[in-house]
GUTOR-912214 format. One line per 8 residues: number of its first residue (from 1); their letters; for each residue x, y, z of N, C-alpha, C, O. Coordinates in steps of 0.02 Angstrom, whole numbers. Layout:
BEGIN
NUM) a) X,Y,Z,X,Y,Z,X,Y,Z,X,Y,Z | ...
This chain:
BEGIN
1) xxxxxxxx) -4188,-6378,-1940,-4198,-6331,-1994,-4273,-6328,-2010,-4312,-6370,-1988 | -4288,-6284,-2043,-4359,-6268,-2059,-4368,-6261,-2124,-4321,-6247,-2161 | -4437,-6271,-2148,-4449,-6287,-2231,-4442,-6209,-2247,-4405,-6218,-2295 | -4446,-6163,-2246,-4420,-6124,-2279,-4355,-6107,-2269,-4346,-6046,-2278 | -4324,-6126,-2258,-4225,-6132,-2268,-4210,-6186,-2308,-4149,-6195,-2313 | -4248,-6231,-2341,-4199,-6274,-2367,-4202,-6272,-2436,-4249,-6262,-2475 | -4139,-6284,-2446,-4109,-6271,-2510,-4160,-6294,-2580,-4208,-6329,-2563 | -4155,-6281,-2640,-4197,-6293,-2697,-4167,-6360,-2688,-4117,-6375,-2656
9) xxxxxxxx) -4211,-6403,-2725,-4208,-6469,-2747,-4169,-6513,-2698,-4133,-6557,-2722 | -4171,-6507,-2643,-4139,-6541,-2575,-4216,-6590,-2552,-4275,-6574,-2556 | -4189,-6646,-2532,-4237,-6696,-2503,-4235,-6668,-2433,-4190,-6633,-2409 | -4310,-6695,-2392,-4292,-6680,-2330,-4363,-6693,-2288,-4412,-6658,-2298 | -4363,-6753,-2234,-4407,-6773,-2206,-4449,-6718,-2139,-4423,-6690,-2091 | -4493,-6718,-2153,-4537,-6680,-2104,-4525,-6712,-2028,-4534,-6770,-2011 | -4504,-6664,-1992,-4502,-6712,-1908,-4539,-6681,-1854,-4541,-6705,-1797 | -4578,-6607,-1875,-4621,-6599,-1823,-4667,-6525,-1867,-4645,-6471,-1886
17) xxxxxxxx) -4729,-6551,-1869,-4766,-6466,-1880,-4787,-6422,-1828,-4831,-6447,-1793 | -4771,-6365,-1812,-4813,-6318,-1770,-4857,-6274,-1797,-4895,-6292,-1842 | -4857,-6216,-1774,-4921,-6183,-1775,-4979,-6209,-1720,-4974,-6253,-1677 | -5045,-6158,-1744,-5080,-6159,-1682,-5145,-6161,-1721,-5162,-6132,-1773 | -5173,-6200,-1684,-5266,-6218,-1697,-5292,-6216,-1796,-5295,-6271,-1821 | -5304,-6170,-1830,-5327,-6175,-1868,-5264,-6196,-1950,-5269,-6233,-1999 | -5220,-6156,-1929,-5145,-6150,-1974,-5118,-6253,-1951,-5132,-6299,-1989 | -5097,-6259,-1915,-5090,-6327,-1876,-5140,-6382,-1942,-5120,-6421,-1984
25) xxxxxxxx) -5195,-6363,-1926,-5236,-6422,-1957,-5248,-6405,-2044,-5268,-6451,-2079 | -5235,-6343,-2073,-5218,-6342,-2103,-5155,-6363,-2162,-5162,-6374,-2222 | -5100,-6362,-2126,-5037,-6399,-2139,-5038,-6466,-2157,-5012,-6492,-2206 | -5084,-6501,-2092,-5103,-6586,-2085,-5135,-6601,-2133,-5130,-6656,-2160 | -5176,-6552,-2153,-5247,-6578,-2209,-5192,-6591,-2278,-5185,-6639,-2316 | -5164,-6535,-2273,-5127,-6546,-2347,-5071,-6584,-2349,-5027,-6574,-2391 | -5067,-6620,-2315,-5013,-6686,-2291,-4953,-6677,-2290,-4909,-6710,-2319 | -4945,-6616,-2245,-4847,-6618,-2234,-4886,-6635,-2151,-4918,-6602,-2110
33) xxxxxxxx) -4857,-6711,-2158,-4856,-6737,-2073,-4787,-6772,-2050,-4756,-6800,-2095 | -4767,-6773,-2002,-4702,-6811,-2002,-4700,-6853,-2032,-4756,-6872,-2049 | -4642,-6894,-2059,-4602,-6938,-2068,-4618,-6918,-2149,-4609,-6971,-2181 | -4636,-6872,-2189,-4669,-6863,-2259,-4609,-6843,-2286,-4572,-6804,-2255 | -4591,-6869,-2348,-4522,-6850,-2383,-4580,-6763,-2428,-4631,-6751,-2460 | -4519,-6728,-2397,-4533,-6684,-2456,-4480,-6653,-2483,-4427,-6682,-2475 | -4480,-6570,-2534,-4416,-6563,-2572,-4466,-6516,-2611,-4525,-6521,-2629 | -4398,-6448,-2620,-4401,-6394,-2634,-4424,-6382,-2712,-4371,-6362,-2737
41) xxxxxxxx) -4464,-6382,-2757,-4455,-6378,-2834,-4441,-6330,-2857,-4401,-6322,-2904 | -4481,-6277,-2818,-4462,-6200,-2868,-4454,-6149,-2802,-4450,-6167,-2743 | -4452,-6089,-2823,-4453,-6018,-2776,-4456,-5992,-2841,-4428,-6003,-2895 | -4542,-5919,-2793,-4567,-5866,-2840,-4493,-5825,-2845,-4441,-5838,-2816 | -4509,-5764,-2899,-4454,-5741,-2931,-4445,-5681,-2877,-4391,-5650,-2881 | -4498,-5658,-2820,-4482,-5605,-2740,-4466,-5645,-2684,-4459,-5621,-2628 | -4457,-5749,-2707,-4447,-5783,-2637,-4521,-5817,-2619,-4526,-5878,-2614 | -4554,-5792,-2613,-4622,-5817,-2596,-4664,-5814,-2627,-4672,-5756,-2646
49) xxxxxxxx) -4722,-5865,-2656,-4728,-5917,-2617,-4673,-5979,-2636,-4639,-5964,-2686 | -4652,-6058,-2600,-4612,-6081,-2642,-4651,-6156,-2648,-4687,-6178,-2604 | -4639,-6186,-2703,-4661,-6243,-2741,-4617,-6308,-2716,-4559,-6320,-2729 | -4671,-6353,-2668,-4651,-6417,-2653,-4676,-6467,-2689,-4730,-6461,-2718 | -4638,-6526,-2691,-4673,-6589,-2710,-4650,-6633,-2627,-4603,-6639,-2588 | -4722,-6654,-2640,-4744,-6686,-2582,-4800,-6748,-2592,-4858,-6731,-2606 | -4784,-6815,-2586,-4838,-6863,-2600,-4869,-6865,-2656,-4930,-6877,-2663 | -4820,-6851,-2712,-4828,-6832,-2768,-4853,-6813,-2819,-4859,-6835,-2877
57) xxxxxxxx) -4874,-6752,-2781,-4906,-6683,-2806,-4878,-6615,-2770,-4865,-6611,-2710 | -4872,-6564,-2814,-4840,-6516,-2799,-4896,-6469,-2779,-4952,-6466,-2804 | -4867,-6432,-2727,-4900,-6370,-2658,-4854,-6321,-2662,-4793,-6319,-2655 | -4926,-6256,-2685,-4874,-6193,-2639,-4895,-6172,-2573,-4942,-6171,-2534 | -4823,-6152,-2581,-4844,-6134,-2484,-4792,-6056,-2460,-4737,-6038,-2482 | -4817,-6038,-2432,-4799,-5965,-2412,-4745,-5998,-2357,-4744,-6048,-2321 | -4693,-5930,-2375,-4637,-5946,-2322,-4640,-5933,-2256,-4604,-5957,-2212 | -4698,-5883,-2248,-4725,-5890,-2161,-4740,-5962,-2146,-4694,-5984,-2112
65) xxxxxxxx) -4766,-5986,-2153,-4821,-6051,-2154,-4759,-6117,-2150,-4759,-6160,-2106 | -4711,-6113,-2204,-4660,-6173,-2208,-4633,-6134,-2145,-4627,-6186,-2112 | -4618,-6098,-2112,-4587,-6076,-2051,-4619,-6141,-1998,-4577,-6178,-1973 | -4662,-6149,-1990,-4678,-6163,-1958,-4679,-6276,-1969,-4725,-6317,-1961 | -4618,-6283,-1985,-4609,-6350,-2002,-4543,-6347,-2015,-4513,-6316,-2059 | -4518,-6391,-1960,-4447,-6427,-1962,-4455,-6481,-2004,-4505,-6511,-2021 | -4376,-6493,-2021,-4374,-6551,-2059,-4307,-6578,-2041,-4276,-6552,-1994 | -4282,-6630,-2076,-4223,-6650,-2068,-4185,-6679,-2146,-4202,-6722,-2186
73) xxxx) -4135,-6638,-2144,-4130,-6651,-2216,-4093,-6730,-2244,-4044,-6757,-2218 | -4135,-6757,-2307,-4103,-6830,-2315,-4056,-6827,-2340,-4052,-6782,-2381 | -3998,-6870,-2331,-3930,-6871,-2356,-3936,-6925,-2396,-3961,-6978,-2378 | -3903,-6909,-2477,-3901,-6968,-2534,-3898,-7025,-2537,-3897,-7054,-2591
């Protein structure tokens, strides 16, 4: 599954980022790297952009962009 499919307020570990060259290291900088617990807080009121907490501080991030990051979602 990919970070923009997952559900509001669902946990769910990062298991691989793609993208390419500049988007790629972008992602990294702002620390969604594998094994990183993250989780859905909000969605804008058109869908995009949507509000993560991550390393506990919250990121927006455009739903192109979370396209591009699988995750695996944590079970309770």
């Amino acid at each position: 599954m990919t970070l923009d499919m997952l559900p509001l307020g669902q946990d769910a570990v990062i298991t691989a980022v793609g993208g390419e060259g500049p988007l790629r290291c972008r992602l990294l900088d702002m620390g969604l790297i594998p094994k990183t617990l993250v989780r859905v807080e909000k969605v804008a009121p058109l869908g995009d952009p949507i509000e993560l907490w991550v390393r506990g501080y919250s990121l927006s991030l455009r739903k192109e962009d979370a396209h591009n990051i699988t995750v695996e979602v944590r079970k309770p």
